[in-house]
C-alpha positions in Angstrom: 95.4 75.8 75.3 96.1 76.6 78.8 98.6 78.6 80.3 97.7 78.2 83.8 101.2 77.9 85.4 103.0 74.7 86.4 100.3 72.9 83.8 101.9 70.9 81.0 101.2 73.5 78.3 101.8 76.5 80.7 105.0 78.6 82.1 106.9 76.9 85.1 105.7 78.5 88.5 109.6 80.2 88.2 109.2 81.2 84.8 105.3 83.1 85.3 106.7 84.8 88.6 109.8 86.4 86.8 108.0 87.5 83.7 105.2 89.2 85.8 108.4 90.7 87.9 109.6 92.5 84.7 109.3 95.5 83.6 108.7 96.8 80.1 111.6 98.7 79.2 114.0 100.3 76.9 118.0 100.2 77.1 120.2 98.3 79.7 122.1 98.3 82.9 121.9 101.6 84.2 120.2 103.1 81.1 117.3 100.9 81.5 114.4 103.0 81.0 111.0 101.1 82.9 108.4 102.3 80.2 105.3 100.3 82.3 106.9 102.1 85.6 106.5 105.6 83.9 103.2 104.9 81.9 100.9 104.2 85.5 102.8 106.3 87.3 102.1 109.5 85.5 98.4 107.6 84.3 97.5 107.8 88.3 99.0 111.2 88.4 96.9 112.6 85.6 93.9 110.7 87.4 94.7 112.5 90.7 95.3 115.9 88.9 91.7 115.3 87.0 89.7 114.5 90.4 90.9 117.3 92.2 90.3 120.0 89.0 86.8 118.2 89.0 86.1 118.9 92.9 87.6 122.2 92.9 85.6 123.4 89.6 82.2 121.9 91.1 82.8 122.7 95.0 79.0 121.9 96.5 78.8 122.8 99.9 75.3 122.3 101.0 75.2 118.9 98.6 78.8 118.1 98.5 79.4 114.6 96.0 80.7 111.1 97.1 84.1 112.5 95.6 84.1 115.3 97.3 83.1 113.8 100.8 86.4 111.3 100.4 89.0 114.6 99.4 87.7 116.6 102.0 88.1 113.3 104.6 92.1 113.0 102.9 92.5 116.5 103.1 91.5 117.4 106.6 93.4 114.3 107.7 96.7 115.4 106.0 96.3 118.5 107.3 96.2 117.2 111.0 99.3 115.3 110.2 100.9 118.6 109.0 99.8 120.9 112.1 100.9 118.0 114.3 104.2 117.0 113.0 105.3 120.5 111.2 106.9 123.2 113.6 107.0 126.5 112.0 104.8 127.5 108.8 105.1 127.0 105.1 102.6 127.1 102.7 103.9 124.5 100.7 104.3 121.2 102.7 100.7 120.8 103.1 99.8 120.7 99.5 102.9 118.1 98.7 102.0 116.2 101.5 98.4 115.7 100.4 100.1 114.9 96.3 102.7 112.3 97.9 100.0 110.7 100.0 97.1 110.1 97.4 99.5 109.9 94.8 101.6 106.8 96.8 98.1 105.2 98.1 96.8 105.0 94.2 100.2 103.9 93.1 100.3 101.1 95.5 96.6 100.2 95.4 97.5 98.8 91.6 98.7 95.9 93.1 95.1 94.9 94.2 93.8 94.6 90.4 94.2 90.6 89.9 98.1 90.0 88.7 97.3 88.8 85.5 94.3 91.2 84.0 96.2 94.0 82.7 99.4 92.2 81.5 97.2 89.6 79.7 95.3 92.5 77.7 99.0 94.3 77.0 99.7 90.7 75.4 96.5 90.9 73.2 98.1 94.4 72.2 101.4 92.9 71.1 103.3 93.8 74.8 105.1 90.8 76.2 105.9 92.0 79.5 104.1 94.7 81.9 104.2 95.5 85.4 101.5 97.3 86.7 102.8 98.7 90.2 105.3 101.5 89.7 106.1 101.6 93.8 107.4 97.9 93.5 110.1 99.5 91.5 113.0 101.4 93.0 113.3 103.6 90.3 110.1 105.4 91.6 110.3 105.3 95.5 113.8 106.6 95.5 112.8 109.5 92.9 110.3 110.1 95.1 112.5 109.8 98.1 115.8 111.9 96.9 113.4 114.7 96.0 112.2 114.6 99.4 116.1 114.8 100.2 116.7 117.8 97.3 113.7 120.2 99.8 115.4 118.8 102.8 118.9 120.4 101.4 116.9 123.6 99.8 115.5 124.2 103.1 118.1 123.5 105.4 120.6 126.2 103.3 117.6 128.9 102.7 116.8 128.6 107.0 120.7 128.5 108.1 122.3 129.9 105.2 125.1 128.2 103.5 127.5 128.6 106.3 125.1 127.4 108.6 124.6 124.4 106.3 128.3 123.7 106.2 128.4 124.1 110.1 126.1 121.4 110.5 128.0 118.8 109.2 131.6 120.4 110.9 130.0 120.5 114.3 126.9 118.1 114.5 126.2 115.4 116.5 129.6 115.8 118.5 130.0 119.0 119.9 133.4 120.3 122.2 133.6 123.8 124.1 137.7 123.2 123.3 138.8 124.7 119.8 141.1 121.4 119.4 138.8 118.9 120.2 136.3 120.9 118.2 138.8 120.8 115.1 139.4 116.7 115.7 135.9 115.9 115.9 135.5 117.5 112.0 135.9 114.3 110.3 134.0 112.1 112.4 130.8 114.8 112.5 131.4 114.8 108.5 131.0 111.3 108.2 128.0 111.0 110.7 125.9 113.4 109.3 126.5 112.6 106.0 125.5 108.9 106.7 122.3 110.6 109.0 121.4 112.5 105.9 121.9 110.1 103.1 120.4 107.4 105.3 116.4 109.2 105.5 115.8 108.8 101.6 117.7 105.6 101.5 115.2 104.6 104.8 112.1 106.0 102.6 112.4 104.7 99.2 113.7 101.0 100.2 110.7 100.9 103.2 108.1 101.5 100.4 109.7 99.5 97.9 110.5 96.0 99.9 107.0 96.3 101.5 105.3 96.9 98.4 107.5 94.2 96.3 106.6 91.8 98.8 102.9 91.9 98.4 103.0 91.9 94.9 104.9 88.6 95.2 102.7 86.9 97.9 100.0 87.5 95.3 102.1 85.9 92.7 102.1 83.0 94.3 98.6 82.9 95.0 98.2 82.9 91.6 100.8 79.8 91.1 98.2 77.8 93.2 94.8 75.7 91.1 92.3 78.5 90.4 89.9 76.9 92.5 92.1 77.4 95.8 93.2 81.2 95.1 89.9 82.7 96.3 89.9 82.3 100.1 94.1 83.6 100.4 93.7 85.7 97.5 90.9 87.9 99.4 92.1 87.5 102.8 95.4 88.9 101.4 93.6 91.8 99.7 91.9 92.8 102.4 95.4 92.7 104.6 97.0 94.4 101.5 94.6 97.4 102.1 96.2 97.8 105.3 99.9 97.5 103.8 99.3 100.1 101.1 97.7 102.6 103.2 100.2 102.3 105.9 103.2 102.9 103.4 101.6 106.5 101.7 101.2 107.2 105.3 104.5 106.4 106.7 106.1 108.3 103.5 104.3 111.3 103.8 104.9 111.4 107.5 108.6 111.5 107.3 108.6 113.7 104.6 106.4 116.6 107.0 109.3 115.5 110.0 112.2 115.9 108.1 111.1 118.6 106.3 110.5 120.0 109.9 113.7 119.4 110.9 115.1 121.3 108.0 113.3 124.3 109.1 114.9 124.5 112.7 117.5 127.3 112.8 120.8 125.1 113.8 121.1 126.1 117.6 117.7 124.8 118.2 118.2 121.6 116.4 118.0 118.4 119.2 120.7 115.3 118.3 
């Protein structure tokens, strides 16, 4: 029996698309639980964590291996990123940069497996419903993204104080020499740099999410179309995807080292 979609015996082209757009889960509304989402993300973690254990363990300089060659290349690359975007020194913002890049670019590179491989050998296994791509889900690009915005805080109180902190949303963007204007601006420099602040994980985690949720649908519908025609688009939109899922780690971990940066700055040197 087929189940090639839109065939007689097969799901509707609506029905395949929103079964391959859900997740496995556990509970509902806001204590839905995404059991897939969890599964590959910390499956790719526990990859990343092995490959690097395995380089470090088995460092070869004179005959370095094909996995080693390709860290080394991330690494150095990361850490131009970090000397060019990162004003001051902390030990720690290279090594989370590197984790959030190869971490985002393995997460996002599941969604060049064919769509229906891995969910059609979690049905031989009993599992209904599996989504393979845990950056297509918003649960994991805004955890990702309000941690990002948890060191931003942590950083901005430990370089300006608490005080300091505070002062930056009393007298930031809108700045007055007179003691009364000063005192008026308050609410407005409240609400503008609470919105500035709130806005960079918001910007981060909905960027990576819409861009990768819309690849994984283009090659949904791909798949919709007769086997025979899915080749050419399929591949041309792989190799595009490539691109796409690069470019997001990238852009992530790039605003992560800026803002991070910016958190650093001791208030009066901080540019609005």
């Amino acid at each position: 029996m087929t189940t090639e979609p839109g065939s007689a015996t097969g799901p509707t082209p609506v029905e395949y698309i929103q079964h391959h757009l859900t997740n496995l889960h556990v509970g509902e509304g806001f204590w839905t639980f995404n059991l897939d989402t969890f599964f590959f993300g910390a499956l790719l973690a526990a990859l990343l964590i092995w490959a690097a254990k395995t380089v470090g363990s088995n460092l070869n300089f004179d005959r370095p291996t094909g996995l080693q060659n390709l860290l080394e290349v991330v690494l150095e690359f990361i850490e131009q990123q970090v000397k060019d975007a990162f004003m001051g020194y902390n030990p720690i913002i290279g090594p989370l940069a590197l984790t959030l890049f190869m971490w985002i670019f393995l997460m996002n590179a599941m969604d060049l497996l064919p769509v229906d491989l891995l969910p059609m050998v979690a049905g031989w296994l009993g599992v209904h419903y599996l989504k393979v791509v845990p950056t297509t889900n918003l649960d994991t690009t805004f955890g990702m993204s309000f941690s990002v915005l948890a060191l931003i805080i942590f950083y901005n109180i430990k370089t300006k104080g608490p005080v300091g902190y505070v002062k930056m949303f009393l007298f930031h963007p809108f700045a007055a020499n007179n003691i009364l204007v000063k005192i008026l601006l308050i609410p407005v420099n409240v609400i503008m740099t609470l919105v500035e602040e709130l806005a960079k994980p918001l910007s981060m985690g909905l960027r990576l999410f819409g861009n990768m949720f819309a690849g994984e649908l283009i090659f949904l519908l791909i798949a919709i179309l007769p086997w025979w025609i899915q080749w050419a688009p399929g591949g041309i939109w792989a190799i595009f995807h490539i691109l796409v899922i690069s470019l997001q780690a990238f852009i992530f971990t790039i605003l992560t080292i800026v803002y991070l940066s910016i958190a650093h700055q001791p208030l009066e040197h901080e540019e609005h």
